[in-house]
C-alpha positions in Angstrom: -53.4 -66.4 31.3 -54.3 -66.3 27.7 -54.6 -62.2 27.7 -50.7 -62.7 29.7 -49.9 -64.3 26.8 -50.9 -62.0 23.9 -49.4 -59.2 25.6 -46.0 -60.9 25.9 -47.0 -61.7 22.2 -47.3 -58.3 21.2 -44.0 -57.2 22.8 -42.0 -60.0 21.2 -43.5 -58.6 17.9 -42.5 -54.6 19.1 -39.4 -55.8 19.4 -38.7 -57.2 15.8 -39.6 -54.3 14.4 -37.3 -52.4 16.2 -34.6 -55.0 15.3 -35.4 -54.9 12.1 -35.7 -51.1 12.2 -32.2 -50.9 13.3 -30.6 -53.4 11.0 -32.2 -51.9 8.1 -31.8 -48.0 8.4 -28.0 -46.6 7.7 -26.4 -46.2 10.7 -25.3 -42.9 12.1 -27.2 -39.7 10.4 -24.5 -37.8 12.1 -21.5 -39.6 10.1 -23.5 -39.2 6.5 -24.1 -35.5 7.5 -19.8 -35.5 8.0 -19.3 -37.2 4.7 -21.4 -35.0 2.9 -19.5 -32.3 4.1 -16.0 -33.0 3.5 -17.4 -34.5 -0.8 -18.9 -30.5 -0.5 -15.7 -28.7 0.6 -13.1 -31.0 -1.8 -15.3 -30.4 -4.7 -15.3 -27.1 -3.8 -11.5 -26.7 -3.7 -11.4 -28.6 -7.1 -13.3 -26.2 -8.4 -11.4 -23.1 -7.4 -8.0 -25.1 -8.4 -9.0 -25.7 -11.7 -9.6 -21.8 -12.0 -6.3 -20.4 -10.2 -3.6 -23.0 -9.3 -3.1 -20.9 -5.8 -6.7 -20.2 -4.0 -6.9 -16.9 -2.7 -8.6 -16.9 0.8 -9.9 -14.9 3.8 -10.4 -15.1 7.2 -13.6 -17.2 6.8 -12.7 -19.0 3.8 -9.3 -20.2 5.6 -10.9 -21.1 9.2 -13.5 -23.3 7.0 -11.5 -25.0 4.6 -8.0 -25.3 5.9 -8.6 -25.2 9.8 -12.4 -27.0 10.5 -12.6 -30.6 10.1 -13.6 -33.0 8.5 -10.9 -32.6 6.2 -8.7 -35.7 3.9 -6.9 -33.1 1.7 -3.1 -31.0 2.8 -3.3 -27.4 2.3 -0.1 -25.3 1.9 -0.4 -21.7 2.9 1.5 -18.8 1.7 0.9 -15.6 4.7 2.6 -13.0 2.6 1.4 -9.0 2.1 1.4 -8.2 -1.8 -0.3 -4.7 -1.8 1.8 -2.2 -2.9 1.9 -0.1 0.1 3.5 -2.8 2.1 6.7 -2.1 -0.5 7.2 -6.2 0.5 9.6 -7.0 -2.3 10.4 -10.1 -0.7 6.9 -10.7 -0.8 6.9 -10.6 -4.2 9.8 -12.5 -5.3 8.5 -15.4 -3.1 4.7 -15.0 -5.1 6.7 -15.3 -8.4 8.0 -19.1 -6.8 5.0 -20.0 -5.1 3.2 -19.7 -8.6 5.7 -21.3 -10.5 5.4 -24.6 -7.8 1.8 -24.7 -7.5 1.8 -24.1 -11.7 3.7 -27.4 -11.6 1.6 -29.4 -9.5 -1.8 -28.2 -11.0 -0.9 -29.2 -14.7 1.1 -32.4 -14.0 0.0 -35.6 -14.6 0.1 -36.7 -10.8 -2.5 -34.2 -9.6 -5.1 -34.9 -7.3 -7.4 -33.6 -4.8 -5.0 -34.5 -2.0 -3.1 -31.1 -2.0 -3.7 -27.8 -2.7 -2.1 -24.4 -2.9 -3.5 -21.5 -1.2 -2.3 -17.6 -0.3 -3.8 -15.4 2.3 -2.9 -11.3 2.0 -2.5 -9.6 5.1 -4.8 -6.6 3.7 -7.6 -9.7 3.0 -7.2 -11.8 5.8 -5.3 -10.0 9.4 -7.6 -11.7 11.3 -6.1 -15.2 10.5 -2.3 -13.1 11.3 -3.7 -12.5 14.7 -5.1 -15.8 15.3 -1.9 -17.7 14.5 0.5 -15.1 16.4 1.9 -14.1 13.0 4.1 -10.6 12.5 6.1 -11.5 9.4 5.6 -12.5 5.8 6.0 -14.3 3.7 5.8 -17.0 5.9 4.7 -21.1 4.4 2.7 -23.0 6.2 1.5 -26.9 6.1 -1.9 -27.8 7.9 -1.6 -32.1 7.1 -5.3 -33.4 6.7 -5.3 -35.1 10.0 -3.9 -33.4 13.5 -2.3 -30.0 14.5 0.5 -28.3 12.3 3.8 -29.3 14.1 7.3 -26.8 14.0 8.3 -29.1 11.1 5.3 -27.9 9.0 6.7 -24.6 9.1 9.0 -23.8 6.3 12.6 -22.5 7.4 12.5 -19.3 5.2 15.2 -17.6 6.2 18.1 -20.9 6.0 16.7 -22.3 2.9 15.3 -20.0 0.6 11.8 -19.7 -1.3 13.1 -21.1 -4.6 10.4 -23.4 -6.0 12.9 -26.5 -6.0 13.2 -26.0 -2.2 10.3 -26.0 -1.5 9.1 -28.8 -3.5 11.4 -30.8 -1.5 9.8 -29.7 1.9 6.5 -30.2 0.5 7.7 -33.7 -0.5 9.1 -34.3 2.8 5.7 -33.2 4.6 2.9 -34.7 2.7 5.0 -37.0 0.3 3.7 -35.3 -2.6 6.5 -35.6 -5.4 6.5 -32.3 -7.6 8.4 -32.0 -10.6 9.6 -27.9 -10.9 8.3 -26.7 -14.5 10.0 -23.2 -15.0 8.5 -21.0 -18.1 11.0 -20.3 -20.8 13.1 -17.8 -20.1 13.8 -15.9 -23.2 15.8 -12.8 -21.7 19.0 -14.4 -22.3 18.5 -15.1 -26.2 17.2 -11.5 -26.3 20.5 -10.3 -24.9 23.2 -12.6 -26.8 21.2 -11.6 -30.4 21.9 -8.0 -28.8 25.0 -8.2 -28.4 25.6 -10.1 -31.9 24.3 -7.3 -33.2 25.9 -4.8 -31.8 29.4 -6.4 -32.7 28.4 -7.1 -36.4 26.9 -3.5 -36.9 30.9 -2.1 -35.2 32.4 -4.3 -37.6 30.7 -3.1 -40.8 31.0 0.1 -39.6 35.0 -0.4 -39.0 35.1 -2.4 -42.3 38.2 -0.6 -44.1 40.3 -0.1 -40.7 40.0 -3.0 -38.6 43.1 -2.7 -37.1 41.8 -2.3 -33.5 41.1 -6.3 -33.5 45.1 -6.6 -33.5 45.6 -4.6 -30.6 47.3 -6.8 -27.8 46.3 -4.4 -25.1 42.7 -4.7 -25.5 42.8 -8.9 -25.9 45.1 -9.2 -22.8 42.8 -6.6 -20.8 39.9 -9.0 -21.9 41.5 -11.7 -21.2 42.1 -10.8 -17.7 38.2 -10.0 -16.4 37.7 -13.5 -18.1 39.9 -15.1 -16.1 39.2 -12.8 -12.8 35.4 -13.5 -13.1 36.2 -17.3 -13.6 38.4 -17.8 -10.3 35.7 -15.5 -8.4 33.6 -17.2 -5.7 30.8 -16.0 -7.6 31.4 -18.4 -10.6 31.8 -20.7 -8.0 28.0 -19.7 -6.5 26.4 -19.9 -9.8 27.4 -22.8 -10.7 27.3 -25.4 -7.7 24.4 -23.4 -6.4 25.4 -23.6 -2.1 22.9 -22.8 0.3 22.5 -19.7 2.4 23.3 -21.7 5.2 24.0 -24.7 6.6 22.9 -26.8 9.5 25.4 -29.2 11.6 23.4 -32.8 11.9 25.8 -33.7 14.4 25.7 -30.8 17.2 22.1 -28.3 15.3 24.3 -25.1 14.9 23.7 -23.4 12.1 26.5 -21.5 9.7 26.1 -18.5 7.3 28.2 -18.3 4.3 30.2 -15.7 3.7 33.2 -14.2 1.3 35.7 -16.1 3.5 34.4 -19.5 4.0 31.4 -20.5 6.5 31.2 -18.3 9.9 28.7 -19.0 12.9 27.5 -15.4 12.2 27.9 -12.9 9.7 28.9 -10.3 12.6 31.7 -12.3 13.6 34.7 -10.7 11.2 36.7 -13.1 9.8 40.4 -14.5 10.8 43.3 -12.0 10.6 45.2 -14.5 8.8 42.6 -14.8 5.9 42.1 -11.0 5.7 45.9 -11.3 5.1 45.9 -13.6 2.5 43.0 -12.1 0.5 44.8 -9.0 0.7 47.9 -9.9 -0.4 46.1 -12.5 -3.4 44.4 -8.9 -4.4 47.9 -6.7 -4.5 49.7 -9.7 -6.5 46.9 -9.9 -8.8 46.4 -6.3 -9.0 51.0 -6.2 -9.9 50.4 -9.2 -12.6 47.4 -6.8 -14.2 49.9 -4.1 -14.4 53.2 -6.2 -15.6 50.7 -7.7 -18.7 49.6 -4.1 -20.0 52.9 -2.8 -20.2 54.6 -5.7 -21.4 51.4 -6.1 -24.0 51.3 -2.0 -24.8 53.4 -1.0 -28.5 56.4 0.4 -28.1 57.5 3.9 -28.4 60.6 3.1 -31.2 60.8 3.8 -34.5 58.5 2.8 -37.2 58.8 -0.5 -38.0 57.9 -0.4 -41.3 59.6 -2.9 -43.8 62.3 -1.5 -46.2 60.6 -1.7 -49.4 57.8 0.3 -48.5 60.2 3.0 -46.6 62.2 3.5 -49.9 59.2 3.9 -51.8 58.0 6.7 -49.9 61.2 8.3 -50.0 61.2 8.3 -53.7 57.3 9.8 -54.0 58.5 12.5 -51.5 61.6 13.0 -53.7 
């Protein structure tokens, strides 16, 4: 009985220390082995953000850090083809945005570790082309830090445009990142209108003792006309409001292209016979009111018109 008894002893005292074992010790060596991970690959993204605003990856690079969990962090992918024999200009042109955004986002004061900008080049990564079923560039991509990509989290390159505004409203729209566009300063305009000063104050002191071509009514009137011409073109009326390519019907999802003559279904389709008409007959009364100012503004062919005085004086010097 007694030797019952300090075995059951014994056991009771076993299982403590298993209790106390299992209370004690951090639970899960599997979960600290996943945290670990992810602190390894967001410090490692840090650190190659606060290098090059846009990380450039591989195939390897890209299936570890933007497709293999555990991941807390959105990645936006640009799949484009940069080398020069790829003669992408597009390509380009889309780079030049992409930098200018992810510029933006790097050196605000909102930036974190919950977004990041990264390219892959066709020449560095086809591998990741293949895997994705991918045959044009440049494409944008958003792989959210939890779940699959969905269609949304493709960027609609071909209605909206790559300009850096446009996308920073997609991006804000699929992560809910808010980034402010900070362009560089353009100084090519400044450079051309001191140009141009130039050039007209060097014709003037040139022309200084016969400046009578500033008089001419011809000239002025011709002026005047490409003035207005440019200012009731739809091409003022582009640059200024700024339309989109396209535009997409909430009600019924058809999508229309703009064109010279208002917004078609497709650019194919030619437009109305009735608008043809009227363009055509705008252009011809334009075209007669061009012709009416110049030879109502030309000098006529008369006699001289020189004052009397003058006249009589030369008479008497010729005398």
């Amino acid at each position: 009985m007694a030797s019952v008894w300090a075995k059951s002893v014994v056991n009771l005292q076993v299982l403590a220390v298993f209790f106390c074992l299992m209370v004690c010790l951090p639970p899960g060596g599997g979960q600290k082995k996943k945290e670990n991970l992810l602190s390894e690959k967001v410090d490692q993204m840090m650190e190659w953000s606060s290098r090059r605003s846009v990380i450039r990856m591989n195939g390897d690079k890209f299936r570890r850090f933007v497709k293999a969990p555990p991941r807390n962090y959105s990645v936006i992918v640009m799949f484009t083809a940069l080398q020069p024999q790829r003669q992408c200009s597009v390509c380009r042109q889309a780079n030049e945005e992409y930098q200018v955004l992810a510029n933006s986002w790097r050196y605000s004061s909102a930036f974190s570790n919950k977004l990041f900008f990264t390219v892959v080049d066709y020449d560095e990564g086809a591998d990741v082309f293949q895997q994705l079923n991918m045959n044009s560039a440049p494409t944008f991509m958003h792989f959210p830090a939890k779940g699959k990509p969905k269609r949304a989290d493709t960027f609609d390159l071909q209605r909206i445009g790559f300009a850096s505004e446009q996308l920073a409203k997609w991006i804000a729209d699929r992560t809910d990142v808010q980034i402010r566009v900070f362009r560089p300063p353009n100084y090519s305009g400044t450079i051309a209108l001191a140009l141009l000063v130039s050039l007209v104050g060097g014709l003037l002191y040139l022309r200084r003792n016969n400046l009578e071509f500033i008089y001419n009514k011809t000239g002025w009137a011709m002026a005047a006309l490409c003035v207005v011409f440019a200012m009731t073109s739809g091409q003022m009326w582009n640059h200024i409001r700024g339309p989109p390519y396209a535009h997409k019907n909430p009600q019924n999802g058809q999508v229309m292209l703009q064109s010279p003559w208002g917004w078609c279904y497709s650019m194919k389709l030619p437009p109305p016979r009735e608008m043809l008409a009227r363009e055509e007959s705008s252009a011809w009364l334009a075209l007669a009111w061009w012709c009416f100012s110049l030879v109502s503004c030309s000098p006529s062919s008369g006699p001289s018109t020189m004052d009397t005085p003058t006249a009589s004086l030369l008479s008497e010097q010729t005398q």
